[in-house]
C-alpha positions as CSV (number, residue, x, y, z in Angstrom):
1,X,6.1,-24.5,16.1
2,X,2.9,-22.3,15.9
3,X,3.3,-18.7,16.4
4,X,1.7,-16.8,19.3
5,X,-0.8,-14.6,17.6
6,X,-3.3,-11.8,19.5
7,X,-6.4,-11.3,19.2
8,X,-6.2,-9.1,16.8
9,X,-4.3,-11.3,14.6
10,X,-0.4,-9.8,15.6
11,X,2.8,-11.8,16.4
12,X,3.0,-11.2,20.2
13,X,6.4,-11.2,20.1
14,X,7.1,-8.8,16.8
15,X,4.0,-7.1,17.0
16,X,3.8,-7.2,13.2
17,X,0.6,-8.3,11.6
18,X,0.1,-12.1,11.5
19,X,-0.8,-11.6,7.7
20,X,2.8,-9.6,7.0
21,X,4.4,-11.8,8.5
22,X,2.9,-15.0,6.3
23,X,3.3,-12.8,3.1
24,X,7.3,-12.1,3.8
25,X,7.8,-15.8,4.4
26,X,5.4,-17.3,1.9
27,X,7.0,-14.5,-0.6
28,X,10.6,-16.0,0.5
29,X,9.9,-19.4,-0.8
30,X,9.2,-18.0,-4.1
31,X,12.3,-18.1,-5.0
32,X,12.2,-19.3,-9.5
33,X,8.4,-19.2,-9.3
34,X,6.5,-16.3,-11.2
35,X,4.2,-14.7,-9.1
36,X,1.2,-15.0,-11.4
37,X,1.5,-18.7,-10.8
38,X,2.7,-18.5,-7.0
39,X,-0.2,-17.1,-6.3
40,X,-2.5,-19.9,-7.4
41,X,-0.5,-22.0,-5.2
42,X,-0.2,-19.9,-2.2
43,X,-4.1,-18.6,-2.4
44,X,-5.2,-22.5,-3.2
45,X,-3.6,-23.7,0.0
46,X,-5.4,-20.8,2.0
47,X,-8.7,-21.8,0.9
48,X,-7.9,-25.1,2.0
49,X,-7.0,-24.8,4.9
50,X,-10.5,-22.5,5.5
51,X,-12.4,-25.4,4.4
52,X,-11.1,-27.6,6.3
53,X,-11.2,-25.9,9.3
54,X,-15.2,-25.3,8.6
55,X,-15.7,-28.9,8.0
56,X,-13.5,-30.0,11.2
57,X,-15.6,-28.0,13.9
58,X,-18.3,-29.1,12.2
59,X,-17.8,-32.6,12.5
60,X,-16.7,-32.8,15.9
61,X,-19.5,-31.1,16.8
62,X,-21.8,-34.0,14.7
63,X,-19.0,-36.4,16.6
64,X,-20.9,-35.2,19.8
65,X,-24.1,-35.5,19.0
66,X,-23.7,-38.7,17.3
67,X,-26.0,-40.6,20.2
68,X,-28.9,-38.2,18.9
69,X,-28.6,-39.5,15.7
70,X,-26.1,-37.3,13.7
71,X,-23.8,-38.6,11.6
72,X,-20.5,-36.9,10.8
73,X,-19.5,-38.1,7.5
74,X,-23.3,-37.5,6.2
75,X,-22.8,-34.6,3.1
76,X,-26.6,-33.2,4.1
77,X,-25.7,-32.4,7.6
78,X,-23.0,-30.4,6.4
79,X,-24.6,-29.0,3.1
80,X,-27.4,-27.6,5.9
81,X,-25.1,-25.8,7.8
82,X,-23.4,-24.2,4.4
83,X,-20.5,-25.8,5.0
84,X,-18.2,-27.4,1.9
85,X,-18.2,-31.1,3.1
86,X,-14.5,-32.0,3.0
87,X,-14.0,-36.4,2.7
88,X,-11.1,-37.5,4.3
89,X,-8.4,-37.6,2.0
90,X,-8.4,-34.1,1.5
91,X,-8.5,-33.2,5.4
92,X,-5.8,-30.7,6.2
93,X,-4.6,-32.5,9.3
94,X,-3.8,-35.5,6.5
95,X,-2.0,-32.8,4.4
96,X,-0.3,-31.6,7.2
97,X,0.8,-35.3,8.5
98,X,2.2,-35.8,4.3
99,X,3.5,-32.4,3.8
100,X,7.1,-34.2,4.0
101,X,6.6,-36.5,1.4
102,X,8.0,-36.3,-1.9
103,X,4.9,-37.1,-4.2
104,X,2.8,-34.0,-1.9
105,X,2.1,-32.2,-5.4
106,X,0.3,-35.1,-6.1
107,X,-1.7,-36.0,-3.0
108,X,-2.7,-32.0,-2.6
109,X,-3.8,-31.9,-6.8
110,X,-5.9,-35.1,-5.4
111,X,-7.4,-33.3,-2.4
112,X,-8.8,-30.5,-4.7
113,X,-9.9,-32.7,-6.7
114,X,-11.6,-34.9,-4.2
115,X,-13.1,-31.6,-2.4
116,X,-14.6,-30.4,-6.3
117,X,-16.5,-33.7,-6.7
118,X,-18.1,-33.3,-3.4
119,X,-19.3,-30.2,-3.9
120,X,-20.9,-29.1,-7.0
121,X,-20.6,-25.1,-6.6
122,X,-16.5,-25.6,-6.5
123,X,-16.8,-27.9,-10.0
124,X,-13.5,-26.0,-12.1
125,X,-12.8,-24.1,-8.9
126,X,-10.0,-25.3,-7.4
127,X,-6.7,-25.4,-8.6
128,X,-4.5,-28.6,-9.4
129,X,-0.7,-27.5,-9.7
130,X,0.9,-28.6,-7.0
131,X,2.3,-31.9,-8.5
132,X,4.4,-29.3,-11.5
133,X,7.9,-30.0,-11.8
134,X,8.7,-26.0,-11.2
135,X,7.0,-26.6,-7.5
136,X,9.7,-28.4,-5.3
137,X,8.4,-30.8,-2.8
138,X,10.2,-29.4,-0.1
139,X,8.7,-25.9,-0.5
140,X,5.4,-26.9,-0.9
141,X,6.1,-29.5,2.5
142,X,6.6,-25.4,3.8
143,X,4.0,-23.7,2.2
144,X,1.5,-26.1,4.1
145,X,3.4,-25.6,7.5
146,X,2.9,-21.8,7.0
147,X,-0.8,-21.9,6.2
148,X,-0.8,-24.0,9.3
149,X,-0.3,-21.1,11.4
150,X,-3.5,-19.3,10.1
151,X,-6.8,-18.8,11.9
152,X,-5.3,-20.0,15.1
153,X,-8.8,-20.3,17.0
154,X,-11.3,-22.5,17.7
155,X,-14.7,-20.9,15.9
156,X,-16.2,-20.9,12.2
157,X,-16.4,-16.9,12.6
158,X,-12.8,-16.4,14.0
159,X,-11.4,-18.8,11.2
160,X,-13.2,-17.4,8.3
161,X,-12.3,-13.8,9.4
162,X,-8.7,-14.2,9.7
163,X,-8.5,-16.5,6.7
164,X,-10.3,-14.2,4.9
165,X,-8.4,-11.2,5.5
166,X,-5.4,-12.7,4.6
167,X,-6.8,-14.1,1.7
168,X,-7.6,-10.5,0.4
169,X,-4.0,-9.4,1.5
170,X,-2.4,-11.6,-0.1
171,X,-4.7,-10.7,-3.6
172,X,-3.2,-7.5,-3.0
173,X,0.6,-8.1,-2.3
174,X,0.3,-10.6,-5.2
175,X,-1.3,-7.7,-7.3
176,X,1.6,-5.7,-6.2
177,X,4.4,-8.2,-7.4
178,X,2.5,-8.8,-10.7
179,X,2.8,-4.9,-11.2
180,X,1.0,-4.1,-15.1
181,X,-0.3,-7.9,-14.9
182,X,-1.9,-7.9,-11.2
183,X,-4.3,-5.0,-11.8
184,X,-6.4,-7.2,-14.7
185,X,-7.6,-9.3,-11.5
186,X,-7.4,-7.0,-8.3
187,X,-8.6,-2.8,-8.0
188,X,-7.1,-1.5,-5.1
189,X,-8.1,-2.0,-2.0
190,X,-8.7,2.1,-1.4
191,X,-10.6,2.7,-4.6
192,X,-13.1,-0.5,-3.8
193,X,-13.8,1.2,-0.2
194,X,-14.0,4.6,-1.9
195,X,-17.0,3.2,-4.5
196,X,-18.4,1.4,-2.1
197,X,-18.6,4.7,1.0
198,X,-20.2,6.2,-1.6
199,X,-23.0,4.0,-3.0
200,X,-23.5,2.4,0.5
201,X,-25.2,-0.6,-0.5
202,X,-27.4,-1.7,2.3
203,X,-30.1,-3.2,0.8
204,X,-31.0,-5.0,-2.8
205,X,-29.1,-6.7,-5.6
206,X,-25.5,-5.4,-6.3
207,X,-23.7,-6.3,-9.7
208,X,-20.4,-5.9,-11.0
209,X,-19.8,-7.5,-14.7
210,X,-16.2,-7.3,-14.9
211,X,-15.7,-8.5,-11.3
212,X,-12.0,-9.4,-10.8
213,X,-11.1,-11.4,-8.3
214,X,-14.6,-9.9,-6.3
215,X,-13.4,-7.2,-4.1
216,X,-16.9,-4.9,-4.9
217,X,-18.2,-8.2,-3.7
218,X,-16.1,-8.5,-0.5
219,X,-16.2,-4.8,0.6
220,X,-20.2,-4.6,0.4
221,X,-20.7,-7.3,2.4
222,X,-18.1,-5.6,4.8
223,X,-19.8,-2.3,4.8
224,X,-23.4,-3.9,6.3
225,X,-21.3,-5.3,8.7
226,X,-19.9,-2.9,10.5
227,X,-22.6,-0.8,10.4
228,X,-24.4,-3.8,11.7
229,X,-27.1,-4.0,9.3
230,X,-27.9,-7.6,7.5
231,X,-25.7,-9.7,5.5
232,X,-28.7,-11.4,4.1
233,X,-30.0,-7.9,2.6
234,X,-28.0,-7.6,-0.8
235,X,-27.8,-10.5,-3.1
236,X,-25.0,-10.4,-5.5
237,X,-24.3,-11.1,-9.5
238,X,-21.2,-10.5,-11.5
239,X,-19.9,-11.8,-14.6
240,X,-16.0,-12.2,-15.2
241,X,-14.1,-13.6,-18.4
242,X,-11.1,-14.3,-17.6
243,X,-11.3,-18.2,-16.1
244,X,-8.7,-18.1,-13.9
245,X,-9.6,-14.8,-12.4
246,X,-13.2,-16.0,-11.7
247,X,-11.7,-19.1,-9.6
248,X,-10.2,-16.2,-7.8
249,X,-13.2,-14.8,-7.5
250,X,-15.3,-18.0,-6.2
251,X,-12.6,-18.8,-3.4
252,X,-12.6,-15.4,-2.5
253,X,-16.5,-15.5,-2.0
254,X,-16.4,-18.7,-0.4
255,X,-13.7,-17.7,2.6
256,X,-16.2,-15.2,3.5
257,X,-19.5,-17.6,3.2
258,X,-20.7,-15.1,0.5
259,X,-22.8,-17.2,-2.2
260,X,-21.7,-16.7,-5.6
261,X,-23.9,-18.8,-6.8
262,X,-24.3,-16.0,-9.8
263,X,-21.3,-15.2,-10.5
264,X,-20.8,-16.6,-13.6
265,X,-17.9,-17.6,-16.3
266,X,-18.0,-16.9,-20.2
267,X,-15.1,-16.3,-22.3
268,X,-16.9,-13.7,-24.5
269,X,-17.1,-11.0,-21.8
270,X,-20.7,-9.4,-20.4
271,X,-20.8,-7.6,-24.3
272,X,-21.4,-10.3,-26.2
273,X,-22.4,-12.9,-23.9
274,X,-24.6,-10.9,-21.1
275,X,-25.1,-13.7,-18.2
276,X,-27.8,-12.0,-16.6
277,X,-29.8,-10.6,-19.3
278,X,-32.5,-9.9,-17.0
279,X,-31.0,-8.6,-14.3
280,X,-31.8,-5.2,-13.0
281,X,-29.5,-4.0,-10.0
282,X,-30.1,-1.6,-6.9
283,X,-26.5,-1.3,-7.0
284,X,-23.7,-2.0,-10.0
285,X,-19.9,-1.0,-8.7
286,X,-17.1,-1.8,-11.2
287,X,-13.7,-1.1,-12.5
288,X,-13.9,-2.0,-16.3
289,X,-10.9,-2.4,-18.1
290,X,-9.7,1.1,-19.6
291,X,-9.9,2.2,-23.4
292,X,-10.6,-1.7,-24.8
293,X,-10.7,-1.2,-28.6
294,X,-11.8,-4.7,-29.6
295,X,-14.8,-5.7,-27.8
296,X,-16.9,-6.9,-30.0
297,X,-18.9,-3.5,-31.7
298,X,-19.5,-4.2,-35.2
299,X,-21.6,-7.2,-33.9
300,X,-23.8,-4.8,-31.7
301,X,-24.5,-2.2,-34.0
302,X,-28.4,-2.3,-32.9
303,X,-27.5,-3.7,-29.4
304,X,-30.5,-2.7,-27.4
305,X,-28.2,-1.6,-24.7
306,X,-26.9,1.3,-27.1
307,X,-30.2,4.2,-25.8
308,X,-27.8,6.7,-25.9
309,X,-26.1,6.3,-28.6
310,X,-23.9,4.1,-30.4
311,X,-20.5,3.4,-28.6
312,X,-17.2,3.5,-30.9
313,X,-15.8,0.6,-32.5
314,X,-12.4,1.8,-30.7
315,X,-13.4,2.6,-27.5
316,X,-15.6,0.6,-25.1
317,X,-15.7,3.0,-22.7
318,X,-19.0,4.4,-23.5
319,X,-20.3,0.9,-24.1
320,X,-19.3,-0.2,-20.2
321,X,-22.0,3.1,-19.0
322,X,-24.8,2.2,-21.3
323,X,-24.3,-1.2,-20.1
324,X,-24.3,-0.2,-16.3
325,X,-27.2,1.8,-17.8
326,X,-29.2,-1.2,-19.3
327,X,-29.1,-3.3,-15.9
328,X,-29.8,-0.6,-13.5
329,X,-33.5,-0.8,-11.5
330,X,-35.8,2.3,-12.0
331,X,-34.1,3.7,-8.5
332,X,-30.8,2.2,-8.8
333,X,-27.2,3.7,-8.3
334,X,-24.2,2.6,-10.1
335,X,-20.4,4.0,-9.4
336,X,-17.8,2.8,-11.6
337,X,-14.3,3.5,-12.5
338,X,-13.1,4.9,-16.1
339,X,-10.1,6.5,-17.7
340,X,-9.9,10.2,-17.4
341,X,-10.2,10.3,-21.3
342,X,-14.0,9.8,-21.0
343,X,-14.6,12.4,-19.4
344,X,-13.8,15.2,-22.3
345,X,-13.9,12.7,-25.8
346,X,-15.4,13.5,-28.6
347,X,-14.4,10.5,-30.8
348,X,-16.9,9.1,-32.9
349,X,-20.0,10.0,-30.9
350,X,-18.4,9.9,-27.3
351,X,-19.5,13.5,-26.9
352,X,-22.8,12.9,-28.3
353,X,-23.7,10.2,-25.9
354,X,-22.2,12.4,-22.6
355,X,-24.0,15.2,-23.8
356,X,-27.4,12.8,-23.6
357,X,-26.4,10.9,-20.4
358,X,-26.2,14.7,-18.9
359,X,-29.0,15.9,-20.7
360,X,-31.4,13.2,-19.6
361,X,-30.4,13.9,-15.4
362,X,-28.3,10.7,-15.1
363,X,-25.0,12.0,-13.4
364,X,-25.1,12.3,-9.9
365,X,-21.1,12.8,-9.5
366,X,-18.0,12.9,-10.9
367,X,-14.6,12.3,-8.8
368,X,-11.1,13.1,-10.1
369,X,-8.9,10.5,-8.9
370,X,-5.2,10.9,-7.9
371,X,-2.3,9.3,-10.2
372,X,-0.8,6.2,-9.4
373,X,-3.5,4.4,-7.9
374,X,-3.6,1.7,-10.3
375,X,-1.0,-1.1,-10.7
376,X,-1.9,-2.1,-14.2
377,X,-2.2,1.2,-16.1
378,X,-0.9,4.7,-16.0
379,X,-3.5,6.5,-17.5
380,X,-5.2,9.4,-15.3
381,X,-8.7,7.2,-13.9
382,X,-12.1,9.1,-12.5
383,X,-15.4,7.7,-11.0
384,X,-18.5,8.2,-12.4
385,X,-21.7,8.3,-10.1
386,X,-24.9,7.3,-11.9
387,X,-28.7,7.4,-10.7
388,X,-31.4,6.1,-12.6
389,X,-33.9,8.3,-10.5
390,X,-32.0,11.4,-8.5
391,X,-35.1,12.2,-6.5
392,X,-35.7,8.3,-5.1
393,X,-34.0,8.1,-1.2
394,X,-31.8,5.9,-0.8
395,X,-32.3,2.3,-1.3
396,X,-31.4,2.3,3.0
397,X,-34.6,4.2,3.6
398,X,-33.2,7.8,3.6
399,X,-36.6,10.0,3.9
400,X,-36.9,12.4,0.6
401,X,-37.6,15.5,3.2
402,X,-33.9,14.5,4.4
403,X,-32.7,14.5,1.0
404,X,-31.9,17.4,-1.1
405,X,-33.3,18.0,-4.1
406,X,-30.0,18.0,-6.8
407,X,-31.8,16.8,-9.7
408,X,-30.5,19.4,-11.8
409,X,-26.6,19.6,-10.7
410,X,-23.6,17.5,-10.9
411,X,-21.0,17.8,-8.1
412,X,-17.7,17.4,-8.9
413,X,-14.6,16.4,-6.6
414,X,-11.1,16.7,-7.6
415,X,-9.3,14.8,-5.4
416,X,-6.1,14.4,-7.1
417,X,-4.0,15.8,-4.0
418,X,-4.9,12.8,-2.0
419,X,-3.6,10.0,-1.2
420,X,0.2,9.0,-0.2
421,X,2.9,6.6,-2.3
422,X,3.2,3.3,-0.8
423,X,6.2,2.9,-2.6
424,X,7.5,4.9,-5.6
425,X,5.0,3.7,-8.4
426,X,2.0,3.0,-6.4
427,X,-0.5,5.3,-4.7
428,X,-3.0,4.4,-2.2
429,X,-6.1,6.6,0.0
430,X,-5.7,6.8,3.4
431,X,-9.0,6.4,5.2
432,X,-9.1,9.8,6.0
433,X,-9.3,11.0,2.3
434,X,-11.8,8.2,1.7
435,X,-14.1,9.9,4.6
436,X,-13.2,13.2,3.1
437,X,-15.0,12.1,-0.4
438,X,-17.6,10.3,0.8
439,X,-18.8,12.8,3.4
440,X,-18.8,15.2,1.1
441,X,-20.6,13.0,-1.3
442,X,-23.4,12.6,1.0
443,X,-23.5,16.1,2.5
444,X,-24.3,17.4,-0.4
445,X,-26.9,14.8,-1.2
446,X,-28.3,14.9,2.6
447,X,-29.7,17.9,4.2
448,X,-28.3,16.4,7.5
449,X,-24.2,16.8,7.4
450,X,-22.6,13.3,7.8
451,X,-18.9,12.2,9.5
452,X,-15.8,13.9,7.5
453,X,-16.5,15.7,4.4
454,X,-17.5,19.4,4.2
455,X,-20.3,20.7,7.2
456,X,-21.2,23.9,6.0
457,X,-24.0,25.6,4.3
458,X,-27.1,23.9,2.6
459,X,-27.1,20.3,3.9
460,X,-24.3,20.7,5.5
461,X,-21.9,21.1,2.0
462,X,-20.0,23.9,0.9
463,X,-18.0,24.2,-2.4
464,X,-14.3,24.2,-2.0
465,X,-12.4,26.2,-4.2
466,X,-9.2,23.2,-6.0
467,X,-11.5,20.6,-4.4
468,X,-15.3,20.5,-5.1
469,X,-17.9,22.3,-6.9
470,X,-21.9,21.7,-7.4
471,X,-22.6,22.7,-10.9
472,X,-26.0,23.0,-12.4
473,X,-26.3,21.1,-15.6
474,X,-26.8,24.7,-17.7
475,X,-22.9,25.6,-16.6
476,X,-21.9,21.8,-17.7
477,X,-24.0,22.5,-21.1
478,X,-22.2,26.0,-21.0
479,X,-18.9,24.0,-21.3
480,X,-19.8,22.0,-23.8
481,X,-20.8,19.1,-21.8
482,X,-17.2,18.5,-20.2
483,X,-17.1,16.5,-16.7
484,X,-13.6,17.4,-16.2
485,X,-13.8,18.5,-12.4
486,X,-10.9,20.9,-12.7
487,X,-13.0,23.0,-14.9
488,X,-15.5,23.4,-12.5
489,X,-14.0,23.5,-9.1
490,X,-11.2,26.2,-10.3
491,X,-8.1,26.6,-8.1
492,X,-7.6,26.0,-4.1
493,X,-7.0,29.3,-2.2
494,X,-3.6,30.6,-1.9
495,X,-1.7,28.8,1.4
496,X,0.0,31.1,2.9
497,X,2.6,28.1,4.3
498,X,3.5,27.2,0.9
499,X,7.2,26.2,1.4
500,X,9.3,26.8,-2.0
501,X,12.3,25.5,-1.1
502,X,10.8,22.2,0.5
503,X,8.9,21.8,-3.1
504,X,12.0,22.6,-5.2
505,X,14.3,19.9,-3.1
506,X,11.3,17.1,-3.5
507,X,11.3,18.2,-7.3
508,X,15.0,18.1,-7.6
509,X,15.3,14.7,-5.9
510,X,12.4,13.1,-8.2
511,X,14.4,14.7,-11.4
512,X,17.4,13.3,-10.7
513,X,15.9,10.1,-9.6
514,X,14.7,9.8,-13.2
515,X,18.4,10.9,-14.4
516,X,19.3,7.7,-12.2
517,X,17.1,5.0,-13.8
518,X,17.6,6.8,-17.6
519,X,21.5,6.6,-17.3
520,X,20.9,2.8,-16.0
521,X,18.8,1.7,-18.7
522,X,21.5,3.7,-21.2
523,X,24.5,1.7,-20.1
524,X,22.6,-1.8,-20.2
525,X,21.5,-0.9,-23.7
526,X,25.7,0.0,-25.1
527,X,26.2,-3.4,-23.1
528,X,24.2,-5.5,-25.1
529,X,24.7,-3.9,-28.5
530,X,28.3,-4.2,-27.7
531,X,27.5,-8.2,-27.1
532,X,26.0,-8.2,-30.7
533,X,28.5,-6.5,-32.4
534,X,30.8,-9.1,-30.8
């Protein structure tokens, strides 16, 4: 029986989000399945059903009009209205009417592969596990009831919306359950909505080379909308090399009717296999992978890429800016994540090449980023803010007598006090800290102040002593050329409601939490080595 959902997508009854509710349940049926490959199951169903709900109001409507010559089972028809043309054995209401059966895995791998022949942009999309002897029948008979209850609603828009958003929850909760594994496909939710505040690409071509599961993608596309500009205004291009994480990344797109029609697949990575050599951006938003030591240098010693110096064999870090660099339009803007390391390294040219980046007016901003945030790593992360051309407006038509002239400073934002633990490893923004960095972002950058952020002084931005600072590019030179925000935006004021004792009884609880786990892990360890002396 079909739940009783709002209009906003809550369980009348419970109140809880529709999507919470599908995660908890879906999550239940888990049970000896690892969630790296639950996920393929779970996320492949979801898209399924999307499709198929596209395809079925589609066709009635076609069913309709049939007297006026339409024809519902002509692929055109459907191709015309950019709608994945779904043939009848991979139907969902078919599915659903099977799901009891024991050879399902079978008749679902078929579907897929029915639905990829039709349509040449899912070719090595879709994906065809369902008939592995891991994935009982009976669970998978369940799985399909639950997707069932999705997008309950009788429009494209309403179906792809909530399909869509429980899509992208489920990336994350899967993320989440993957832990160190789940971040190589998915950047949190926060930090995505943090680049994307700030670059606010409204207009133009936005590229992301290591795109994940395509959440840059996802939120940009987002961000026009409910500002109520036009979809239709950014094109986007990404690169990913990780297969499976790219068929992510095309079903992904697809539930939200985004073409990703150039996002492309290569196992060698955008270094050594660029897919859109060509290519120069208005916008590039990306979360590289940290610190990579073995990305291919010593065959790009005289890389063209490499203008500002020749990245280290060890570290790609470097390597990932100039390569943001290399596709970026005379006026574009690119934000990107990196370790914290990059910031202050002097390794084998690192230093050098910051020291030319700064030198030659290319950083716009540098934000320090709280711990925690990330589920695959725990090394300290910052964003880097790049412009090609500081003085340009704003790809969205800011006037340059609105803008302020910062061609010759850097702000920096330490915003490692933000944020709240959404459960004891994992950190997340809060919407307010997100408005909080981007306003002050763009109040510094716009002589009108903006929602949140600071609204003082010129253009409406102050500096904050502990939070921000606008440095001219002689103090950063002063400081031999470290971006470090701490050294520039010194130490908040004193508080005068500092409560010790609440801080030492949080600090004591945390240490002896840690005394907890240590003692834990000592007592399995003499357990086992007791087994082998045994």
């Amino acid at each position: 029986m079909s739940k009783k959902v709002s209009k906003s997508g809550s369980d009348t009854q419970t109140g809880e989000p529709l999507e919470k509710q599908l995660w908890k349940a879906a999550d239940k049926l888990r049970k000896n399945i690892d969630a790296a490959e639950y996920k393929h199951i779970v996320l492949g169903l979801i898209f399924l059903k999307y499709i198929s709900d596209a395809f079925e109001e589609l066709f009635a409507r076609l069913k309709a009009e049939e007297a006026q010559g339409a024809d519902p089972e002509d692929k055109d028809e459907y191709k015309a209205e950019n709608v994945f043309f779904v043939p009848q054995a991979a139907r969902w209401k078919l599915l659903l009417s099977k799901a009891k059966q024991p050879d399902i895995g079978k008749i679902v791998d078929d579907a897929m592969d029915a639905i990829e022949k039709e349509n040449a942009s899912l070719k090595g999309v879709l994906p065809k596990v369902y008939a592995r002897q891991n994935l009982d029948p009976t669970i998978l008979g369940e799985l399909i009831d639950l997707v069932s209850n999705i997008a309950l609603g009788d429009t494209k828009s309403r179906s792809a919306d909530v399909l869509g958003h429980v899509f992208e929850y489920f990336l994350g909760e899967f993320a989440l359950a993957e832990g160190k594994k789940g971040g190589q496909f998915y950047t949190p939710r926060s930090v995505v909505e943090l680049l994307v505040e700030m670059l606010e690409p409204y207009k133009g071509r936005v590229f992301d080379p290591c795109c994940g599961s395509g959440g840059m993608f996802v939120q940009s596309e987002k961000f026009i909308e409910e500002r109520k500009g036009k979809i239709n205004d950014i094109s986007i291009y990404g690169q990913e090399s990780n297969q499976t994480t790219w068929r992510l990344c095309k079903m992904n797109l697809a539930i939200r009717g985004i073409d990703s029609s150039q996002v492309k697949w290569n196992n060698e990575g955008s270094f050594l296999n660029d897919a859109h050599k060509d290519l120069k951006a208005d916008y590039i938003i990306a979360n590289p992978p940290f610190n990579v030591s073995d990305w291919g240098a010593d065959l790009l010693r005289n890389d063209g890429r490499w203008q500002y110096g020749v990245p280290p064999a060890g570290n790609a870090n470097y390597a990932w800016i100039q390569h943001f660099l290399y596709h970026l339009a005379p006026n574009g803007q690119a934000g990107f994540v990196l370790a914290k390391g990059s910031l202050t390294s002097k390794t084998s040219g690192e230093g050098d090449i910051r020291k030319a980046l700064i030198e030659n007016n290319l950083i716009d901003c540098i934000v320090n980023l709280p711990a925690k945030l990330f589920l695959n790593t725990q090394i300290p992360a910052s964003l880097w803010f790049l412009s090609r051309n500081r003085n340009h407006p704003a790809i969205k038509g800011t006037p340059p007598k609105e803008r302020n002239d910062r061609s010759n400073e850097i702000l920096f934002i330490d915003a490692r006090n933000l944020g709240h633990l959404i459960n004891r490893r994992t950190r997340e923004l809060s919407k307010e800290d997100i408005q909080k960095i981007a306003g002050t972002y763009h109040n510094w950058r716009n002589k009108f102040p903006s929602s949140g952020g600071v609204s003082e002084g010129r253009g409406g931005y102050k500096d904050i002593p502990g939070f921000c600072a606008s440095a001219p590019i002689s103090k950063v030179a002063e400081l031999d050329y470290v971006l470090t925000p701490g050294r520039y935006v010194g130490l908040p004021e004193e508080e005068d409601d500092f409560n010790f004792e609440e801080r030492f009884t949080a600090l004591k609880a945390e240490f002896e939490e840690q005394l907890k786990e240590e003692a834990c892990l000592n007592r399995v360890i003499v357990e086992n080595l007791k087994k082998i002396k045994m």
